[in-house]
C-alpha positions in Angstrom: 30.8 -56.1 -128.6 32.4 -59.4 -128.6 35.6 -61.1 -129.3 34.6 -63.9 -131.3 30.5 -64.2 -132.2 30.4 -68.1 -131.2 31.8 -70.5 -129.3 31.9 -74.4 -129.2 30.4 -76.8 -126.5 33.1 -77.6 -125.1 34.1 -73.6 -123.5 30.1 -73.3 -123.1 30.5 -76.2 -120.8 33.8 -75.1 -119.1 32.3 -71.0 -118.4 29.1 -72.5 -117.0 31.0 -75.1 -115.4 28.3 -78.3 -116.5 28.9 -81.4 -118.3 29.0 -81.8 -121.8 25.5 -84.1 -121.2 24.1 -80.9 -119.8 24.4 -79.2 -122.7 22.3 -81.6 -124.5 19.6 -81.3 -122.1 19.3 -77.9 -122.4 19.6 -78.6 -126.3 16.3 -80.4 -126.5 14.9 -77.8 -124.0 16.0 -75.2 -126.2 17.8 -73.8 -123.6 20.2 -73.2 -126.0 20.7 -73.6 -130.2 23.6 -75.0 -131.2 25.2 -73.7 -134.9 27.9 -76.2 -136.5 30.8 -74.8 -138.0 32.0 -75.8 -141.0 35.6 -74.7 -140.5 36.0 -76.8 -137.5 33.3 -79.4 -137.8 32.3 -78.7 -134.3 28.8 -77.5 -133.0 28.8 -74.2 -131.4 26.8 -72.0 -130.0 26.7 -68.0 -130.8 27.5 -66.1 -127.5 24.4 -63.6 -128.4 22.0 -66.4 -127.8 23.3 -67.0 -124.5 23.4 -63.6 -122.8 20.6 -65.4 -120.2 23.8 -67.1 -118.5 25.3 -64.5 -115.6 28.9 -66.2 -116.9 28.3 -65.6 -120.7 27.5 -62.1 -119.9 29.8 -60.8 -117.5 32.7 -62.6 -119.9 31.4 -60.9 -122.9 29.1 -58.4 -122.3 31.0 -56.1 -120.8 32.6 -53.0 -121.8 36.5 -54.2 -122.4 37.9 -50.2 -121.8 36.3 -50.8 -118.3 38.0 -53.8 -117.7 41.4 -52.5 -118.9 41.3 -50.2 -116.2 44.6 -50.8 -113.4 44.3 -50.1 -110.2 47.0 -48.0 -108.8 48.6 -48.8 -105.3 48.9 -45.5 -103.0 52.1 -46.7 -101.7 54.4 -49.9 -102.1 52.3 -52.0 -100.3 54.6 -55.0 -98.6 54.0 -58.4 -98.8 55.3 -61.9 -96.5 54.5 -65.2 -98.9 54.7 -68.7 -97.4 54.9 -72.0 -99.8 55.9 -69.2 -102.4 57.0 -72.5 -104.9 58.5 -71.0 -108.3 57.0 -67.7 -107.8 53.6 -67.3 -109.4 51.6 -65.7 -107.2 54.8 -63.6 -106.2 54.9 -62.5 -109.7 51.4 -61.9 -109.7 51.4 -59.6 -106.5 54.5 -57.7 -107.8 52.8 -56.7 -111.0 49.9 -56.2 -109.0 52.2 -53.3 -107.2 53.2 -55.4 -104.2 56.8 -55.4 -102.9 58.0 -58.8 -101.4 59.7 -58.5 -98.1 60.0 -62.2 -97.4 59.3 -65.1 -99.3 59.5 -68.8 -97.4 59.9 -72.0 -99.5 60.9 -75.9 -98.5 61.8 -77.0 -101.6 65.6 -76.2 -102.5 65.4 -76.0 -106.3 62.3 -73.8 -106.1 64.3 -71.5 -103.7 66.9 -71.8 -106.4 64.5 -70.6 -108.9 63.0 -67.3 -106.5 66.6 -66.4 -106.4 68.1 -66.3 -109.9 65.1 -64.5 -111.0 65.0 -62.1 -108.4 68.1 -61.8 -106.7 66.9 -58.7 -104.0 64.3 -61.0 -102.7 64.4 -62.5 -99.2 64.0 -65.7 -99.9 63.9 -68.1 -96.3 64.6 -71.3 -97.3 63.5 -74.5 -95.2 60.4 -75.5 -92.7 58.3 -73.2 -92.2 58.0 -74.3 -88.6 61.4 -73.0 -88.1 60.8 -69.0 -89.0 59.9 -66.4 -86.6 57.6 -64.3 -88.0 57.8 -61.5 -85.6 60.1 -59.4 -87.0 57.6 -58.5 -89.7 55.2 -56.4 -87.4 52.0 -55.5 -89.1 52.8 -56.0 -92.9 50.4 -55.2 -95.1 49.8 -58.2 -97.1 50.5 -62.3 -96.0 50.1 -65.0 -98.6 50.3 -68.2 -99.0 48.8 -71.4 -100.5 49.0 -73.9 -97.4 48.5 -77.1 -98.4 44.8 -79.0 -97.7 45.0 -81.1 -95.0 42.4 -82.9 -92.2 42.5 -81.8 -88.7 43.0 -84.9 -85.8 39.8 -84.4 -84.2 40.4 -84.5 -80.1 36.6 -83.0 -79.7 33.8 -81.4 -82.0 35.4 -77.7 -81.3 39.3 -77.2 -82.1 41.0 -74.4 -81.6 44.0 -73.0 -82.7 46.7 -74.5 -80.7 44.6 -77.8 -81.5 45.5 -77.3 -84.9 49.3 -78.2 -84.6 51.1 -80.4 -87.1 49.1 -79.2 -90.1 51.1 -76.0 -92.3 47.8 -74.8 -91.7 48.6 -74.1 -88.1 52.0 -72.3 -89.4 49.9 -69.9 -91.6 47.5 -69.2 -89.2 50.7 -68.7 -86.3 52.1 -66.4 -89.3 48.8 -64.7 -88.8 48.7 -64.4 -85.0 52.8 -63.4 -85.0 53.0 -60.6 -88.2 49.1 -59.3 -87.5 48.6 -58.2 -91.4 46.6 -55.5 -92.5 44.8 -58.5 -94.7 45.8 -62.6 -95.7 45.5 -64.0 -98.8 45.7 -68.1 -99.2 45.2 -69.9 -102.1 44.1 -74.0 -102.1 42.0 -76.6 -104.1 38.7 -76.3 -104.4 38.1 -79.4 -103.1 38.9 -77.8 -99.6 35.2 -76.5 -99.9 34.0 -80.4 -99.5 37.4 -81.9 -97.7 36.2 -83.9 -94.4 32.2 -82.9 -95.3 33.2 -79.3 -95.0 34.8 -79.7 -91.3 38.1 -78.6 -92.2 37.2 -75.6 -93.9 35.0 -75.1 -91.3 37.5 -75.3 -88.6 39.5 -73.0 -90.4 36.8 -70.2 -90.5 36.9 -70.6 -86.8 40.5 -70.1 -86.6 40.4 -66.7 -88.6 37.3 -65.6 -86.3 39.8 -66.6 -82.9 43.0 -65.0 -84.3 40.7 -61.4 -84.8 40.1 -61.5 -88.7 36.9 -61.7 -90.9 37.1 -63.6 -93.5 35.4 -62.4 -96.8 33.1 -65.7 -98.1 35.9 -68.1 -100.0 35.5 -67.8 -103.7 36.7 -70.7 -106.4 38.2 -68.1 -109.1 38.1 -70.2 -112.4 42.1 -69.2 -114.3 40.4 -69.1 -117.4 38.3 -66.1 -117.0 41.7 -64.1 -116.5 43.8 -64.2 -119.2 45.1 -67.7 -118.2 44.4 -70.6 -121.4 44.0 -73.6 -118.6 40.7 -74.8 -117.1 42.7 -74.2 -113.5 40.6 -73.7 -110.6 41.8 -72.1 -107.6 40.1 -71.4 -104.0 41.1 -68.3 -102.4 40.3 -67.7 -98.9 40.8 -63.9 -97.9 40.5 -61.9 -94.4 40.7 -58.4 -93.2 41.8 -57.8 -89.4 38.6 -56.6 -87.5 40.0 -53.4 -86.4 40.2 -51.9 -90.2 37.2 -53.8 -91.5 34.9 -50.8 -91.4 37.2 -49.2 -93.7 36.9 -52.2 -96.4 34.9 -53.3 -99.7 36.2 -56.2 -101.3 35.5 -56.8 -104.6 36.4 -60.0 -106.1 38.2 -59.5 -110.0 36.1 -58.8 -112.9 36.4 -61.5 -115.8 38.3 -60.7 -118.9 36.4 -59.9 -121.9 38.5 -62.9 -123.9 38.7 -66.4 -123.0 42.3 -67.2 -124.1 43.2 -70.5 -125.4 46.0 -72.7 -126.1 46.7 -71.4 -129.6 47.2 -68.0 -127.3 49.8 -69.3 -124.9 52.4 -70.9 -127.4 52.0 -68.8 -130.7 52.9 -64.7 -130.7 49.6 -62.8 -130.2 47.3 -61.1 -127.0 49.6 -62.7 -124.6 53.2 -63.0 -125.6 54.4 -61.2 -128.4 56.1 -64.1 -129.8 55.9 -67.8 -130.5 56.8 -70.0 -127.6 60.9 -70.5 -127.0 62.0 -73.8 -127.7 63.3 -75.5 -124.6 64.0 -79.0 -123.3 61.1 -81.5 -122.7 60.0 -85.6 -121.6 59.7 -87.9 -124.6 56.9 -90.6 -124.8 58.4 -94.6 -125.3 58.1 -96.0 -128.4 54.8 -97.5 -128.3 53.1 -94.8 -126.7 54.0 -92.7 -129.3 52.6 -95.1 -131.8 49.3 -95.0 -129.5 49.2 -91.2 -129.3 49.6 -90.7 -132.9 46.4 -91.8 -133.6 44.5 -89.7 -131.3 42.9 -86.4 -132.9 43.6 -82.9 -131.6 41.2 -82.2 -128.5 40.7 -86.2 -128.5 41.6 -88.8 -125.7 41.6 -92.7 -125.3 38.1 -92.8 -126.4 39.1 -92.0 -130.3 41.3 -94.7 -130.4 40.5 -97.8 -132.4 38.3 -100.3 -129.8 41.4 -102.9 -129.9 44.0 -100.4 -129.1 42.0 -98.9 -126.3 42.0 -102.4 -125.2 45.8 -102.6 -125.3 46.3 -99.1 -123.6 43.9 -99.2 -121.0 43.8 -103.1 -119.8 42.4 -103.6 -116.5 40.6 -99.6 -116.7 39.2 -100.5 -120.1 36.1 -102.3 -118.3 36.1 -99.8 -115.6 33.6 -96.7 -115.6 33.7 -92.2 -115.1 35.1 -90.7 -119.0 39.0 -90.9 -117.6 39.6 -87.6 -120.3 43.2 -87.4 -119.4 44.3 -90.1 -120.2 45.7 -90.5 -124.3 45.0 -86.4 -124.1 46.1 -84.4 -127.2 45.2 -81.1 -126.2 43.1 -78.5 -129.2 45.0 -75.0 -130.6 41.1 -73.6 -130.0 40.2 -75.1 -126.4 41.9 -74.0 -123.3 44.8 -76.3 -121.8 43.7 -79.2 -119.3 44.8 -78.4 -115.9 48.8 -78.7 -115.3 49.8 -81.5 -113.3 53.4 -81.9 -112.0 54.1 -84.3 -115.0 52.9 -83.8 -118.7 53.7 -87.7 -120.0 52.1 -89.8 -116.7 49.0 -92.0 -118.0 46.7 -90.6 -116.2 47.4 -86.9 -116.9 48.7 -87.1 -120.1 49.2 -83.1 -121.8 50.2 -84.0 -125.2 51.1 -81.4 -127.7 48.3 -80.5 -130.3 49.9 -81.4 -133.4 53.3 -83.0 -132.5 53.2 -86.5 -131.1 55.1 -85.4 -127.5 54.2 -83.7 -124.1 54.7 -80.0 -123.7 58.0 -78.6 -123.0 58.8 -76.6 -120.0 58.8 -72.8 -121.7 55.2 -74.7 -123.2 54.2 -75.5 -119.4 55.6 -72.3 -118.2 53.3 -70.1 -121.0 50.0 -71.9 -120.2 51.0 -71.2 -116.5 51.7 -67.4 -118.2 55.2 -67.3 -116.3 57.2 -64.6 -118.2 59.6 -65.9 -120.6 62.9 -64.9 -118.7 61.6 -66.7 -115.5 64.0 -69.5 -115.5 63.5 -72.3 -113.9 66.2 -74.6 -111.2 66.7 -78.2 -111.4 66.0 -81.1 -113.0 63.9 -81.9 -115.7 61.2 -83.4 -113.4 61.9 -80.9 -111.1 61.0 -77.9 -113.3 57.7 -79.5 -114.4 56.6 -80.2 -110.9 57.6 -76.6 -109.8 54.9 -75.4 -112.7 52.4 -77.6 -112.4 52.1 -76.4 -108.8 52.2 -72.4 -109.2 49.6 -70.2 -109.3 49.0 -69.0 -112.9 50.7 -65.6 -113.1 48.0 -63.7 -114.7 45.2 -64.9 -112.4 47.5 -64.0 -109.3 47.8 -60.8 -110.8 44.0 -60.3 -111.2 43.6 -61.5 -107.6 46.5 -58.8 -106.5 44.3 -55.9 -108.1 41.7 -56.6 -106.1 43.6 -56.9 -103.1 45.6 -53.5 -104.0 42.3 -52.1 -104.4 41.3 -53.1 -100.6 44.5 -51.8 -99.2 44.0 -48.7 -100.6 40.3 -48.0 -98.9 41.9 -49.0 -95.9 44.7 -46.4 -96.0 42.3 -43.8 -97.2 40.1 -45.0 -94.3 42.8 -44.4 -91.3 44.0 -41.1 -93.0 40.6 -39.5 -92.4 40.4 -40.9 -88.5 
């Protein structure tokens, strides 16, 4: 019934998305039993004792040959993407069975990157303020993370037009211009909470004004489709009112695995073979000397008390758990989230077993970017472009669901 018959606190705290301290509250509750494993010298808990948590079970009580099963598209559904980046979610949506008519990108070595990998796409390249979106006429799909930003507050009420200066605006004028079948964007899931909830609030306004209904926004946790990183991504999605009554959305279905790191850089579920060697940062001397001493899954904390001292200074006295920093990520724990640099202090992603950050093809697998998807520019360049994408598998999850919705909406204007 299940992949593996336990698993440690750590996960258990990441699936049900509580603290660590949580878990020992509901430890002397006996909300839960923990087992220790002599193997790894870690407590765990066996996932048949926690079938009472909705996560635990739809994880891994499901059958898996249900969730194996593809949904088809009727057609070649087209899609527009803005802020497309290095082309996860595009390579999501095209696995999904989406074909990309346009894709729009600032950055020129991440337009670089769309076009050696794909050479037939359309890839617009500069501000999105400057593209005239009315040339794609009722396209099925527009998507697009838009970056979070506050609104300038004239009154309590804005509008659209009110909205101006922010890329929001441009995805929402992409909206108003194209008038797609259904929009997809994708943000942080702090947008829930950004301004006490005004902006997002705004927003859902917006959608309402421009003729859309927006399905509730859902924070879709990476590792609960096929992705080994604790990323968390917001995705906001509307249908135009007109084909609404055809509709049924239905966010993805978890996998039945939760894939960790061990499953991103050595051959196995997700890539057939181990990870390519490729070019990487380097830490300075003396960081390295600091980082040697930290144990796999470990962080500044397991450091000897005078060599925190030394490698935290002023933040030593300081208080909150600051896990990032002196991180040496765990073979059997899902990756920290990606940041645009693996070495910085604060957000440190260092190798499990080697004393250095990841590599880019490393970056690139936890991201689950194909291993032929190269990647334009520099160094620091390449990182960044990674650490922003969409995780390729959980853009693909995202695109079934969305091929899945297009489908009952064809079906539903065919039998007008």
């Amino acid at each position: 019934m299940f992949e593996t018959s336990s698993i440690p606190a750590e996960l258990l705290a990441d699936i049900t998305s509580v603290s660590k301290s949580t878990l020992l509250k509901w430890e002397k509750s006996r909300k839960i039993i923990p087992v220790f494993n002599v193997v790894t010298n870690k407590k765990e808990y066996k996932i048949s004792d926690l079938l009472h948590f909705e996560e635990i079970r739809s994880v891994f009580a499901q059958d898996p040959e249900l969730k194996a099963n593809i949904t088809k598209s009727l057609r070649d559904f087209n899609s527009i993407e803005l802020f497309a980046g290095a082309g996860g979610l595009a390579i999501g949506l095209e696995r999904a069975g989406f074909k990309a008519i346009a894709l729009n990108e600032f950055n020129k070595d991440a337009c670089r990157t769309l076009r050696i990998n794909r050479r037939h796409w359309n890839v617009i390249e500069g501000d999105v303020k400057n593209v005239d979106f009315t040339e794609f006429i009722d396209i099925d799909l527009l998507a697009g993370g838009f970056p979070c930003q506050a609104f300038s507050y004239a009154g309590n009420k804005l509008g659209f037009e009110d909205t101006r200066g922010t890329l929001f605006f441009e995805f929402a004028r992409a909206i108003k211009e194209m008038q797609p079948k259904v929009f997809l964007g994708e943000n942080v899931r702090g947008l829930l909470k950004h301004d006490n909830g005004r902006t997002l609030k705004i927003m859902k306004s917006i959608i309402y004004e421009l003729g859309y209904t927006l399905i509730e926004p859902q924070v879709l946790k990476a590792i609960f489709y096929r992705v080994p990183q604790k990323r968390e991504r917001l995705f906001l999605i509307g249908i135009r009112n007109d084909l609404v009554r055809f509709a049924d959305f239905k966010w993805p279905d978890p996998h039945n695995k939760i894939m960790v790191l061990r499953d991103a850089l050595k051959a196995g579920d997700l890539y057939p073979t181990d990870v390519p060697i490729s070019k990487g940062q380097v830490y300075a001397k003396r960081k390295k000397e600091i980082l040697d001493l930290v144990p796999q899954g470990g962080y500044w904390r397991d450091l000897p008390d005078d060599i925190q001292r030394e490698y935290m200074q002023k933040s030593y006295f300081l208080g909150g758990g600051k896990t990032g920093i002196a991180r040496r990520l765990a073979w059997d724990q899902p990756s920290l989230t990606l940041t645009c640099s693996p070495a910085q202090k604060q957000t440190e992603r260092c190798h499990p077993e080697e004393t250095r950050p990841l590599t880019v093809r490393e970056y690139a697998r936890i991201q689950t970017f194909p291993d032929d998807w190269e990647f334009s520019g520099s160094l620091t360049s390449q990182y960044k472009q990674i650490g922003n994408a969409v995780p390729v598998n959980l853009a693909y999850a995202v695109g079934q669901s969305l091929v899945s919705l297009l489908n009952m909406i064809d079906i539903g204007q065919s039998s007008i």
